[in-house]
N, C-alpha and C positions, 0 to 999 in steps of 0.2 A: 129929417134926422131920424126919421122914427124907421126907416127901411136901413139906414145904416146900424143902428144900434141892432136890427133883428139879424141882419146880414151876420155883423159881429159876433151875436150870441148865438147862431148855427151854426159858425165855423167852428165857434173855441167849443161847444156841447162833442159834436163829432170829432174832434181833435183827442177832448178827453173821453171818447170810448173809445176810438181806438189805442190809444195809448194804455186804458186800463186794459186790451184784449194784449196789449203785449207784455207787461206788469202779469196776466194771468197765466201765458203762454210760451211766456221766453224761456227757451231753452238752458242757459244761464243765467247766474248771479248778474254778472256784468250788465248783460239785453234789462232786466229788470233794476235793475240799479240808475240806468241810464233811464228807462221807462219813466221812475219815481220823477226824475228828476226833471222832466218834459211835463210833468205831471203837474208839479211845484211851479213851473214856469206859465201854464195854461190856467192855473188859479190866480198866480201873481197880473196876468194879462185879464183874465175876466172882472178881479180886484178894480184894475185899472178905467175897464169900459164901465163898469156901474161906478166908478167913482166920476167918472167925466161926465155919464149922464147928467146924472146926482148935484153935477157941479160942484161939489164937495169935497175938504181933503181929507176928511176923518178917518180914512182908510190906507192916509199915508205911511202909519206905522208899521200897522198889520203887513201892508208891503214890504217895509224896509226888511223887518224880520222873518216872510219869506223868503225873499234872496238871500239873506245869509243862511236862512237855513238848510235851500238848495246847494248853496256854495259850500256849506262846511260836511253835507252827505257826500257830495261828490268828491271833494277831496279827502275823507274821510276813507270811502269806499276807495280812490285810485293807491295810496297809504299802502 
């Protein structure tokens, strides 16, 4: 379990640098808006792997209220 959980937390670390180099880099509003939002989703997922670890649900709120918070930027921003 312990090579999956490291497995996990390599992907989604690299997933959120590159997605901050396109947040830094994006040529438009849109590319970074869309970045934030890939951003939002790679937190709400990491949330996810330390609460399973953890075996724990205490992080199930903090979740619910990042997807809506992803959910109302993006449509917010498409508006």
């Amino acid at each position: 379990m312990n090579a999956v959980y490291l497995v996990c937390v390599v992907i989604l670390t690299a997933a959120a640098v590159l997605t901050l180099a396109r947040v830094t880099m994006g040529p438009t509003m849109l590319d970074r808006s869309v970045a934030l939002d890939v951003l939002i989703s790679i937190v709400i997922c990491g949330l996810a792997v330390e609460a399973a670890w953890n075996q724990h649900l205490f992080t199930l709120p903090t979740l619910l209220v990042l997807a809506l918070l992803g959910f109302t930027g993006s449509v917010s921003v498409a508006r």
